[in-house]
C-alpha positions as CSV (number, residue, x, y, z in Angstrom):
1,X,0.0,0.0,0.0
2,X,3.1,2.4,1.0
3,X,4.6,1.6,-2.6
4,X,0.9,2.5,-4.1
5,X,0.9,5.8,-2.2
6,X,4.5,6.6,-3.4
7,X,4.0,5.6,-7.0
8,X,0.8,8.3,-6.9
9,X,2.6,10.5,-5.8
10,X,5.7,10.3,-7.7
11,X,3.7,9.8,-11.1
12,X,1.9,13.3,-9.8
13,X,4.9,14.6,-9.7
14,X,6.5,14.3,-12.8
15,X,3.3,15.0,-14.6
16,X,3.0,18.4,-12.8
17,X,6.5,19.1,-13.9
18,X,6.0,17.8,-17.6
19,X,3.0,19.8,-18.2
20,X,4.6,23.5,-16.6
21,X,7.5,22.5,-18.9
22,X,5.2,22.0,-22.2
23,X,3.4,25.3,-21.0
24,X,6.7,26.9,-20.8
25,X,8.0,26.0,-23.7
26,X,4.5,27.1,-25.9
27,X,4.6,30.2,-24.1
28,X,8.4,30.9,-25.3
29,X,7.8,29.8,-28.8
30,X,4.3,31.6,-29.3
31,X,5.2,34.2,-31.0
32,X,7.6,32.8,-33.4
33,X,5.1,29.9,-34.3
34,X,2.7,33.0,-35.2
35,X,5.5,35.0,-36.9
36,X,5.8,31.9,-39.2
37,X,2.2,31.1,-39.7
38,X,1.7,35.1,-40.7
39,X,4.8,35.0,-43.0
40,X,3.8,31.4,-44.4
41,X,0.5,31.1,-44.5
42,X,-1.4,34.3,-44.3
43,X,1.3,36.1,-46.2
44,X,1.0,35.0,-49.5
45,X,-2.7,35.1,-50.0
46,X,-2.5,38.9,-48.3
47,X,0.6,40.0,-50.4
48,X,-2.1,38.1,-53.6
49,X,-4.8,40.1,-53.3
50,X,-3.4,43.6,-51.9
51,X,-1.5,43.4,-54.9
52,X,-0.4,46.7,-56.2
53,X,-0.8,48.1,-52.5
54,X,2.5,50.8,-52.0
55,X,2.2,49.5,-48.4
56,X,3.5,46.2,-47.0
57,X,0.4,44.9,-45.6
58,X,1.5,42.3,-43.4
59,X,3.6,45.0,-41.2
60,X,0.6,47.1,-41.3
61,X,-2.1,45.9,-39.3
62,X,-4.2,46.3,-36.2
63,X,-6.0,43.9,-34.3
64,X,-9.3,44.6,-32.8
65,X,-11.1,42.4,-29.8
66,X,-13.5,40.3,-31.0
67,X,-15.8,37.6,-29.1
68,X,-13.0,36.9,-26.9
69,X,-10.2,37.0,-29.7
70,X,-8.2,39.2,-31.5
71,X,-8.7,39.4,-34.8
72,X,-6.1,41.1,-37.2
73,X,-6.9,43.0,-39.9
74,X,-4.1,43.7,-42.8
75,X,-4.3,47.6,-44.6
76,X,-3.6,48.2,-48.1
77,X,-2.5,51.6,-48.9
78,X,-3.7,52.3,-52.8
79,X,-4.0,56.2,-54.3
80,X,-1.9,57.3,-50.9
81,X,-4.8,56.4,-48.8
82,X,-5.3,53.5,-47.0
83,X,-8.4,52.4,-48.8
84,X,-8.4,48.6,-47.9
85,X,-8.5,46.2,-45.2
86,X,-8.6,42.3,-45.3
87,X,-9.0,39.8,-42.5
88,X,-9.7,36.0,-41.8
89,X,-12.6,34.1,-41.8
90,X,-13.7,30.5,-41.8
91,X,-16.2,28.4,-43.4
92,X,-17.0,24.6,-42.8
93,X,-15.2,22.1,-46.0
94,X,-16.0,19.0,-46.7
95,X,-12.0,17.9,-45.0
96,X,-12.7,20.7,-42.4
97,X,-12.1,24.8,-42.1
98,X,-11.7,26.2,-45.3
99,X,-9.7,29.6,-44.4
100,X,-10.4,32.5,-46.6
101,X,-8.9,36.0,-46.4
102,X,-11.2,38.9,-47.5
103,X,-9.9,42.1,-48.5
104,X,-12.9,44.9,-48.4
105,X,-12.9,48.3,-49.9
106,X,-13.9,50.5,-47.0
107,X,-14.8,53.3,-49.2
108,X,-17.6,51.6,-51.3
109,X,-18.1,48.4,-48.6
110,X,-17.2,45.9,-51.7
111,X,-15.0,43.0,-51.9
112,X,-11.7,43.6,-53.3
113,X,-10.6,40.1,-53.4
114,X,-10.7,37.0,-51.9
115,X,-8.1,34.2,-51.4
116,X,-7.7,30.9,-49.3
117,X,-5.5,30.9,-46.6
118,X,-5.7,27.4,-44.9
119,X,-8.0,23.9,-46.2
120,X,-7.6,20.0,-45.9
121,X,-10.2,19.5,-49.0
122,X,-9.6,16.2,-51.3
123,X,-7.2,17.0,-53.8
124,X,-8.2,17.3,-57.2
125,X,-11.4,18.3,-56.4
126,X,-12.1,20.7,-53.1
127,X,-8.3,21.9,-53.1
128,X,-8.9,23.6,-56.6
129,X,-10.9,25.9,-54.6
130,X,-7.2,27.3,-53.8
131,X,-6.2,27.8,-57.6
132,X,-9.4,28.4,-59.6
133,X,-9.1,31.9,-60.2
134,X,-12.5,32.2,-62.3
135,X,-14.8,31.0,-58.6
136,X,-12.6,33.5,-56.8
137,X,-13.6,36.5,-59.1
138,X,-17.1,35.6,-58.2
139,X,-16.7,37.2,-55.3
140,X,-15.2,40.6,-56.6
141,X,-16.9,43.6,-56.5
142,X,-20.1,42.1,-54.7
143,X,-21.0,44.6,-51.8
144,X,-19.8,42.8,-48.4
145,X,-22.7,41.3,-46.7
146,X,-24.5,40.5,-49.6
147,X,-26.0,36.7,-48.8
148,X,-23.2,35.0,-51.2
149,X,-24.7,31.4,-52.2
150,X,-24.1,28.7,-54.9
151,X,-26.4,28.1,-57.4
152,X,-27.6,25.1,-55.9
153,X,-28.4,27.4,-52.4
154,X,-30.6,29.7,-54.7
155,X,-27.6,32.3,-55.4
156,X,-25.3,33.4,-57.9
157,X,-21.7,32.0,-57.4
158,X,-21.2,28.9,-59.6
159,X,-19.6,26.3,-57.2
160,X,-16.6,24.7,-58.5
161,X,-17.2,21.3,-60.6
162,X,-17.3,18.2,-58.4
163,X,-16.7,20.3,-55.2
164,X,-20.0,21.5,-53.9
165,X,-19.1,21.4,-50.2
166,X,-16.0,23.3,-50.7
167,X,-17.6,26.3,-52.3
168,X,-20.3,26.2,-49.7
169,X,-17.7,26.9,-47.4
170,X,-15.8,29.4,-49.4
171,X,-19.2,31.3,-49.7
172,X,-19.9,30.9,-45.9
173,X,-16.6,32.5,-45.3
174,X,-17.2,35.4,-47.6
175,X,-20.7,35.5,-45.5
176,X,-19.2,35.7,-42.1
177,X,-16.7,38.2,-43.4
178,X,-19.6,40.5,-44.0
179,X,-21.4,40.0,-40.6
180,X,-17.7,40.2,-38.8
181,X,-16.8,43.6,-40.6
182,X,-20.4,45.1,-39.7
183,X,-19.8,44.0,-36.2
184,X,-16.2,46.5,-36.2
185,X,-16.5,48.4,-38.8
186,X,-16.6,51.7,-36.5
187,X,-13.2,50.8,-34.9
188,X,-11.9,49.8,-38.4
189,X,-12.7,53.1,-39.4
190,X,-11.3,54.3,-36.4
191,X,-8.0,52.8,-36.3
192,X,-7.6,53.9,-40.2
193,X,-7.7,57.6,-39.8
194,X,-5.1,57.3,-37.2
195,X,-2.6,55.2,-39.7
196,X,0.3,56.0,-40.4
197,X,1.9,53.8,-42.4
């Protein structure tokens, strides 16, 4: 029974210690992991469609608290003002999230361009929803917050061939975009006509 007690309380031990040293170590590496997921996978579908910004987007952003998270929002400076924002939604794939960045024109309140940031679709199917430039440019110029829907849903955007679910998703993300940037749009306004950059 004494060995019992010891082994408990040995085994307690160590797992006390493992898990402060795991915490530790994600704590120390936390911003480095995000440094490499903004630079390696955020960063090329912001530098794709803030294309032809005189800005570098991914150094200027802001982030604004929202539902207990802080979202960041990437500005493109075009004509010397800085005319655009994108940000980071999600929409539910057939393999999972399908991450889509949204760049909006706050001057007119329209898309500006779309691109996917993050999926685990089947490829050859779903994953062209990362390449197939033609559904993409669906999505530009359509006023944010207009109800974006497949064909198939009763709306407009023809769904890439063979991956239905995917562009579901896609469209749900452009959808959530709208709802998120009515939600902040004061403080995006806000934190614009104090930039800088």
């Amino acid at each position: 029974m004494r060995e019992m007690v010891k082994m408990v309380i040995v085994l307690t031990i160590l797992s006390s210690f493992s898990g402060g040293l795991l915490a530790a170590i994600r704590n120390n590496t936390q911003d480095r992991i995000d440094s490499q997921v903004l630079k390696f996978v955020k960063g090329p579908a912001i530098q794709k469609i803030l294309a032809g910004a005189t800005n570098n987007p991914i150094n200027d952003r802001f982030s604004i608290p929202v539902d207990d998270e802080e979202k960041n929002f990437f500005v493109g400076v075009f004509d010397g003002a800085p005319k655009i924002v994108a940000f980071e939604t999600k929409g539910g794939g057939y393999g999972g999230d399908v991450g889509v960045m949204v760049a909006v024109n706050v001057e007119t309140g329209k898309i500006h361009g779309v691109s996917v940031t993050t999926h685990n679709e089947t490829p050859g199917l779903g994953a062209k929803v990362e390449t197939d430039e033609d559904f993409k440019n669906q999505f530009v110029g359509v006023p944010l917050g207009t109800d974006t829907k497949v064909k198939k849903d009763g709306g407009d955007i023809t769904s890439i061939s063979g991956a239905t679910i995917t562009s579901r998703a896609f469209a749900a993300a452009v959808r959530k975009a709208g709802e998120l940037y009515e939600k902040v749009k004061p403080q995006i306004k806000q934190k614009l006509s104090n930039f800088s950059g």
